[in-house]
Chimera marker file (.cmm) of the C-alpha trace (Angstrom):
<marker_set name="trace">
<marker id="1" x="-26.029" y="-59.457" z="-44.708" r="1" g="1" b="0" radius="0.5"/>
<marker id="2" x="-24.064" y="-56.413" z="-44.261" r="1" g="1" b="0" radius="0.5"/>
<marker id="3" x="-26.520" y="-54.973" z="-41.981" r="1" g="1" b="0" radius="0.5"/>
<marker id="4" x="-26.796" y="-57.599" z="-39.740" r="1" g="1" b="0" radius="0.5"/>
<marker id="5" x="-22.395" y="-57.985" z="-39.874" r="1" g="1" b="0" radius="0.5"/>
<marker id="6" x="-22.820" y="-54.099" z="-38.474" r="1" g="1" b="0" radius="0.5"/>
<marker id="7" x="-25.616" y="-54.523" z="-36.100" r="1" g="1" b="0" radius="0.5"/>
<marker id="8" x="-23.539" y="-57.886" z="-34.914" r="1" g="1" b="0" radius="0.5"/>
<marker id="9" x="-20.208" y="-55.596" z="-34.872" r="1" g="1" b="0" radius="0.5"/>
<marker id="10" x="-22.196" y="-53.296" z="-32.267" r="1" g="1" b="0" radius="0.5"/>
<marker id="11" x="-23.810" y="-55.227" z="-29.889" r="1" g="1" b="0" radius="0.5"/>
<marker id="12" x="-20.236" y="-56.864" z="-29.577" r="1" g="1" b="0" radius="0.5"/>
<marker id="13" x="-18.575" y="-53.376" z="-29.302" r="1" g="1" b="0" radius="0.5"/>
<marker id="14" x="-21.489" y="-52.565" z="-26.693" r="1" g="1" b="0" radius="0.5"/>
<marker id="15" x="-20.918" y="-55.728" z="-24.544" r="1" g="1" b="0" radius="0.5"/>
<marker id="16" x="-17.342" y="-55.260" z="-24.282" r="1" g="1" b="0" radius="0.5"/>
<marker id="17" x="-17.848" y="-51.801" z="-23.289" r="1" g="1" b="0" radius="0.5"/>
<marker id="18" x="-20.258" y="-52.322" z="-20.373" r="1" g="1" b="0" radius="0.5"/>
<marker id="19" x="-17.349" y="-53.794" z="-18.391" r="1" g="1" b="0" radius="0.5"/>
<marker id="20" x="-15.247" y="-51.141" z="-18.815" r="1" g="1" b="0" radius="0.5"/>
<marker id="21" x="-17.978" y="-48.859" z="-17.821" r="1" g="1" b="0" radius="0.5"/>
<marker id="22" x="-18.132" y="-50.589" z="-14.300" r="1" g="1" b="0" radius="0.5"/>
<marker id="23" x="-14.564" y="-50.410" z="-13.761" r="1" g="1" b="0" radius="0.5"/>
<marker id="24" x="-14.887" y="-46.791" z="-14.009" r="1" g="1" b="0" radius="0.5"/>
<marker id="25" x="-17.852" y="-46.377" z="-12.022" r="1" g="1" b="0" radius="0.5"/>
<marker id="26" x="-16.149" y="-48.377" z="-9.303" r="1" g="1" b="0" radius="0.5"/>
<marker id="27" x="-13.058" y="-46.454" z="-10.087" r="1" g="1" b="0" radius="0.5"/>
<marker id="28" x="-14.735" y="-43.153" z="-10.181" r="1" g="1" b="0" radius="0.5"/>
<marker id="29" x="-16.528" y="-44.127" z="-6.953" r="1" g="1" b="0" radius="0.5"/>
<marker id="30" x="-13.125" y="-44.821" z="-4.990" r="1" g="1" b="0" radius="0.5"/>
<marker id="31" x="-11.661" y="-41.209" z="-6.353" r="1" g="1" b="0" radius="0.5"/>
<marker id="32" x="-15.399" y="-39.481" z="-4.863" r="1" g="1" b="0" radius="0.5"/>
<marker id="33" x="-14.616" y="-41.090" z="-1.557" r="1" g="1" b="0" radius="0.5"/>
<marker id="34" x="-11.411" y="-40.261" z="-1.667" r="1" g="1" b="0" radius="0.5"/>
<marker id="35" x="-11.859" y="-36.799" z="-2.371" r="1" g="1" b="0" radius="0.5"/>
<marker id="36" x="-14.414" y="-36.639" z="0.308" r="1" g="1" b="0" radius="0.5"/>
<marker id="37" x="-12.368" y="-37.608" z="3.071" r="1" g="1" b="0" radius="0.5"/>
<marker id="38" x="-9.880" y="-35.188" z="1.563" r="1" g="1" b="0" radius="0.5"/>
<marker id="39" x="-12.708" y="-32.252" z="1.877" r="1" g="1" b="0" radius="0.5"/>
<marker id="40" x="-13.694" y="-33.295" z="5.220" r="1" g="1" b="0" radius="0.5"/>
<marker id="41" x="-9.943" y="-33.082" z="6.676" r="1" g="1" b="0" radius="0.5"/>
<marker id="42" x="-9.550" y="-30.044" z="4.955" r="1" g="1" b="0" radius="0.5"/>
<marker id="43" x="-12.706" y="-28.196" z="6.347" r="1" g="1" b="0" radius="0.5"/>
<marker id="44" x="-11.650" y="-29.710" z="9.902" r="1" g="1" b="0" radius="0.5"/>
<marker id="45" x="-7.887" y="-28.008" z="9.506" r="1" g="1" b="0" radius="0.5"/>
<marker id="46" x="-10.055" y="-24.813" z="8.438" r="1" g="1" b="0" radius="0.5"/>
<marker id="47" x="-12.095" y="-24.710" z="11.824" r="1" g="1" b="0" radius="0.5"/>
<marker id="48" x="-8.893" y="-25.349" z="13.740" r="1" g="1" b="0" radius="0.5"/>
<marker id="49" x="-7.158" y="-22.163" z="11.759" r="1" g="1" b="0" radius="0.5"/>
<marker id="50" x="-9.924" y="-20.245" z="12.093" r="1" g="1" b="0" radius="0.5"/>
<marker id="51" x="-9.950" y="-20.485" z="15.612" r="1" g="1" b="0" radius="0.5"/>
<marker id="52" x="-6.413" y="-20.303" z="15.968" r="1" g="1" b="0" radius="0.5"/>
<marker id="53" x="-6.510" y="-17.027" z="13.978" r="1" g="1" b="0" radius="0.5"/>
<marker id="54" x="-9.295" y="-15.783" z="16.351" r="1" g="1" b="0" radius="0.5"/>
<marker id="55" x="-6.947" y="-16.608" z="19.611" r="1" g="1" b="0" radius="0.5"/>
<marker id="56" x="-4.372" y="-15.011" z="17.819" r="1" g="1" b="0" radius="0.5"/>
<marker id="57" x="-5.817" y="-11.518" z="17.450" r="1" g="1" b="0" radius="0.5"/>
<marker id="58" x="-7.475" y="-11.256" z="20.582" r="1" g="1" b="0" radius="0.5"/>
<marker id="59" x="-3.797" y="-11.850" z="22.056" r="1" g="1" b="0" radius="0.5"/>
<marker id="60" x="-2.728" y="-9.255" z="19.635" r="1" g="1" b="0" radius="0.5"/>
<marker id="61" x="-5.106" y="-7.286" z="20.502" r="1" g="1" b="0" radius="0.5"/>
<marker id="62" x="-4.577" y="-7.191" z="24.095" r="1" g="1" b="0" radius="0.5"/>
<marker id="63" x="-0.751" y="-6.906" z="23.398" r="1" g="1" b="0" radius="0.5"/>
<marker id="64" x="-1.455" y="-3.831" z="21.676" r="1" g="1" b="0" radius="0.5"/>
<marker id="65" x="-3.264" y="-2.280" z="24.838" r="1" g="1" b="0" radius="0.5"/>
<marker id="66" x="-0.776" y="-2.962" z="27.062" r="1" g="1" b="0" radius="0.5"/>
<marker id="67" x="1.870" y="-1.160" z="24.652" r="1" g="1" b="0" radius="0.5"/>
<marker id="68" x="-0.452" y="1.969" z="24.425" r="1" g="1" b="0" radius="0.5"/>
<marker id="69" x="-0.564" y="1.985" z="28.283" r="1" g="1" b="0" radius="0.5"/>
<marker id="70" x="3.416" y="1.372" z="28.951" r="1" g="1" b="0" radius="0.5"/>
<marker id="71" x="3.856" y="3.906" z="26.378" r="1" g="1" b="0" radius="0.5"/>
<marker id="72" x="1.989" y="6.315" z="27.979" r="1" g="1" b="0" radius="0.5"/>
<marker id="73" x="3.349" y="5.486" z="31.318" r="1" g="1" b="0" radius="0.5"/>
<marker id="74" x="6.870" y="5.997" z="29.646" r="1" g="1" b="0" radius="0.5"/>
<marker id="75" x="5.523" y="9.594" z="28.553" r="1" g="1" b="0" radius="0.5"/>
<marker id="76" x="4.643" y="10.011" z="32.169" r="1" g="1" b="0" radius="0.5"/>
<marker id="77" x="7.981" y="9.219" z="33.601" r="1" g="1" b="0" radius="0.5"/>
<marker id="78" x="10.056" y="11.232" z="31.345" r="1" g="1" b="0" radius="0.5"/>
<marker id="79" x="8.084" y="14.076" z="31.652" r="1" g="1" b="0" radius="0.5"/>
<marker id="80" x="8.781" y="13.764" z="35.694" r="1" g="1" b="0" radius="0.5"/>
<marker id="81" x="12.144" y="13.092" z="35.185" r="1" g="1" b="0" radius="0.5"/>
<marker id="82" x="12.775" y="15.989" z="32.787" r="1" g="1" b="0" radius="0.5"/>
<marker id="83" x="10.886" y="18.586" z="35.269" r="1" g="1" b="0" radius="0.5"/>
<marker id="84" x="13.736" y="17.253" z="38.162" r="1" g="1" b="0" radius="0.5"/>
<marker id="85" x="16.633" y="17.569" z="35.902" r="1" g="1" b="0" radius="0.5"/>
<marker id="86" x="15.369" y="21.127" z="34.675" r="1" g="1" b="0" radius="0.5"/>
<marker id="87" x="14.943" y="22.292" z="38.488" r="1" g="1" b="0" radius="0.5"/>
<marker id="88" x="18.076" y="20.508" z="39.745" r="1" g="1" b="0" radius="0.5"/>
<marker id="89" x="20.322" y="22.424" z="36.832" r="1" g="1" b="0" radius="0.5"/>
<marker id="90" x="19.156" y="25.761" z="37.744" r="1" g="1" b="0" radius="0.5"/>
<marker id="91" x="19.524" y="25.041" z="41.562" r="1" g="1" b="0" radius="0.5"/>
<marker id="92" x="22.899" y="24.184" z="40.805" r="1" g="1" b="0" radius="0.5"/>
<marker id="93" x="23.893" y="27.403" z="38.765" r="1" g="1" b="0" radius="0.5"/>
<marker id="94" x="22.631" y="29.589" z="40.795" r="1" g="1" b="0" radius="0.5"/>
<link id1="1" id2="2" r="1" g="1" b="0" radius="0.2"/>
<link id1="2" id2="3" r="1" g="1" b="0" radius="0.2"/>
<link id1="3" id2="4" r="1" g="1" b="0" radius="0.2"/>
<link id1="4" id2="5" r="1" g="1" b="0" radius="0.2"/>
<link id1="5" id2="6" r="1" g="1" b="0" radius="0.2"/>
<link id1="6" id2="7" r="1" g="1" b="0" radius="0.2"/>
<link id1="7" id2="8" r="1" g="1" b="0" radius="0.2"/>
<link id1="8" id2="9" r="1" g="1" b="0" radius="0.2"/>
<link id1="9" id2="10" r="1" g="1" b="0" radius="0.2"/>
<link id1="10" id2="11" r="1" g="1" b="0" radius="0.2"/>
<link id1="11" id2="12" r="1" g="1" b="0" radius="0.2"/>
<link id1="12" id2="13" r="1" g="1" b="0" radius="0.2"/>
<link id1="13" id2="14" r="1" g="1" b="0" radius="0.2"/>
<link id1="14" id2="15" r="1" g="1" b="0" radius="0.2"/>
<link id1="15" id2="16" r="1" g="1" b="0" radius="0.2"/>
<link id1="16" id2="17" r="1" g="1" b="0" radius="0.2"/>
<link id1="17" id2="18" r="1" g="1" b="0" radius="0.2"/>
<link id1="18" id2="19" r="1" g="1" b="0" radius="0.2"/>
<link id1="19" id2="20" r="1" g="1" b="0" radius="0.2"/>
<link id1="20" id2="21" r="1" g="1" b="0" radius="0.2"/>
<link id1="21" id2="22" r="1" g="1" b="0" radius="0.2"/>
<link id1="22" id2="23" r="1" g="1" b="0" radius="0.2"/>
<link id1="23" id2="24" r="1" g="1" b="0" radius="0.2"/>
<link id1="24" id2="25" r="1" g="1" b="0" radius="0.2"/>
<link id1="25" id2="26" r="1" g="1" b="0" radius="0.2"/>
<link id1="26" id2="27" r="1" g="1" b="0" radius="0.2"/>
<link id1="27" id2="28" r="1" g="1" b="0" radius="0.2"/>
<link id1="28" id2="29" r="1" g="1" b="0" radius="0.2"/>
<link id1="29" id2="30" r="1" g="1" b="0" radius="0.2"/>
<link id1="30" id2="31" r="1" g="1" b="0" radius="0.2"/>
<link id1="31" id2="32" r="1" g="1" b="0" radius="0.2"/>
<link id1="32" id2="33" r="1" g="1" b="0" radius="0.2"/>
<link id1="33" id2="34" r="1" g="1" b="0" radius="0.2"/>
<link id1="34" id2="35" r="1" g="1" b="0" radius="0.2"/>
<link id1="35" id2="36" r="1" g="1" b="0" radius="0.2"/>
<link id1="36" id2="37" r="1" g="1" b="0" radius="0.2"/>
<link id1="37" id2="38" r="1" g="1" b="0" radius="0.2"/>
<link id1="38" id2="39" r="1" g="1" b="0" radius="0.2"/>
<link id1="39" id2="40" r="1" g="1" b="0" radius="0.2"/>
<link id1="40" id2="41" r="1" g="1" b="0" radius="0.2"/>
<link id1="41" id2="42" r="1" g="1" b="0" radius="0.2"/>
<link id1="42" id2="43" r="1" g="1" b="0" radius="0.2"/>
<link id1="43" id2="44" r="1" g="1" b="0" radius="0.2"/>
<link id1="44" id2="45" r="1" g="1" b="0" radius="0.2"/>
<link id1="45" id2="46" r="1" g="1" b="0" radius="0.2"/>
<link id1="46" id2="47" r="1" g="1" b="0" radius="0.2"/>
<link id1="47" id2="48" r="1" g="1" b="0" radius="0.2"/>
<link id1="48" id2="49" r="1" g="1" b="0" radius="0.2"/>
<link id1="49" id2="50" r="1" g="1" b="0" radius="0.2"/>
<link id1="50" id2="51" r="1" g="1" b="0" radius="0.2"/>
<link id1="51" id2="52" r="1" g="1" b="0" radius="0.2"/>
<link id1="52" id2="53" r="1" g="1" b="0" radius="0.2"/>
<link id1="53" id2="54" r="1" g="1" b="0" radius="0.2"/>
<link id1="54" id2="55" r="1" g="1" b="0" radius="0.2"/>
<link id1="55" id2="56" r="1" g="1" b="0" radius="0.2"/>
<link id1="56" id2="57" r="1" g="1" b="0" radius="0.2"/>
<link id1="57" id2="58" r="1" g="1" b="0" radius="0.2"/>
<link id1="58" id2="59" r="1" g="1" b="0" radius="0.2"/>
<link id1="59" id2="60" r="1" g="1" b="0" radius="0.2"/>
<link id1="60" id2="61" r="1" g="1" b="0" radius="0.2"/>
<link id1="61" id2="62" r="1" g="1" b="0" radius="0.2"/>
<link id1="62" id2="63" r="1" g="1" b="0" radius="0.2"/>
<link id1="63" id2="64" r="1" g="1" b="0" radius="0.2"/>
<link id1="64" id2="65" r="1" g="1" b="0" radius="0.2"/>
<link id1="65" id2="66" r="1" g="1" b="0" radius="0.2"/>
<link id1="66" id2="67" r="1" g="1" b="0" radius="0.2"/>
<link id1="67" id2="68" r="1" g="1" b="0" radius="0.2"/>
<link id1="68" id2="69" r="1" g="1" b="0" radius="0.2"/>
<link id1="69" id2="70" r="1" g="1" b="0" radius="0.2"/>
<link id1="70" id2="71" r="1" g="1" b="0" radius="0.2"/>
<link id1="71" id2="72" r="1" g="1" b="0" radius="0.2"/>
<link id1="72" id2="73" r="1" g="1" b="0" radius="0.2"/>
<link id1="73" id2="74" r="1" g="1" b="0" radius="0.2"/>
<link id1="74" id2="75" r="1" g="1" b="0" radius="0.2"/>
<link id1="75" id2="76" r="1" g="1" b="0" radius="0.2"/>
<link id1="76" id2="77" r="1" g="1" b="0" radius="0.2"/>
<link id1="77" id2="78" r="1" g="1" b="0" radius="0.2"/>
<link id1="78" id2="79" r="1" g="1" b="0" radius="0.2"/>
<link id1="79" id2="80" r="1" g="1" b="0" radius="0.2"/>
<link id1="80" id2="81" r="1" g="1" b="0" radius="0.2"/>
<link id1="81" id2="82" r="1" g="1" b="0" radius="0.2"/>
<link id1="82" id2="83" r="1" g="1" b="0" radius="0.2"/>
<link id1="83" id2="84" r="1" g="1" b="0" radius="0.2"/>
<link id1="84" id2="85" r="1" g="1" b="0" radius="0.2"/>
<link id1="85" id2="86" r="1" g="1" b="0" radius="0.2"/>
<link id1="86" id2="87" r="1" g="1" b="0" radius="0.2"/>
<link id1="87" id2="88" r="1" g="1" b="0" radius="0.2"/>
<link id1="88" id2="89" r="1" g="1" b="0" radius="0.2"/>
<link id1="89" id2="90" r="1" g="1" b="0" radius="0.2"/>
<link id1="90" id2="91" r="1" g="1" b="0" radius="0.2"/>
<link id1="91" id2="92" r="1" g="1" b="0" radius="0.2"/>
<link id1="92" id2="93" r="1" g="1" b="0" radius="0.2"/>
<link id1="93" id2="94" r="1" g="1" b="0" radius="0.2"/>
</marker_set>
């Protein structure tokens, strides 16, 4: 009698249980899809950052150039200048 009060006591355990179960397959199912559309926004924003990070240098890049040439033009002008102030001091001494 016992035996069959214990095997009764599980079968009831187990059919109570397979409801629960469902709910949190469905449940779990809803969180996957959630989390899905969640990685697929999130890879999209990547893309966009990467390719914003790409414009980004190449600007910096080209900024860059343009400072190496201004700076060498700037060498180039004071080196002018300072060869006319030079001259134009001694002319005026003399």
């Amino acid at each position: 009698m016992t035996r069959i009060r214990n095997w009764a006591l599980l079968a009831v355990a187990a059919a109570l249980s397979f409801p629960l179960i469902g709910c949190k397959d469905a449940k779990t199912l809803q969180e996957n899809e959630q989390l899905k559309a969640q990685v697929a926004e999130l890879q999209k924003e990547n893309g966009q950052v990467g390719n914003d990070l790409e414009t980004m240098t190449a600007a910096r890049d080209a900024l860059t150039k343009e400072n190496e040439k201004l700076k060498a033009e700037i060498k180039t002008l004071k080196a002018k200048g300072s060869a006319r102030k030079t001259a134009s001091r001694k002319h005026r001494r003399s």
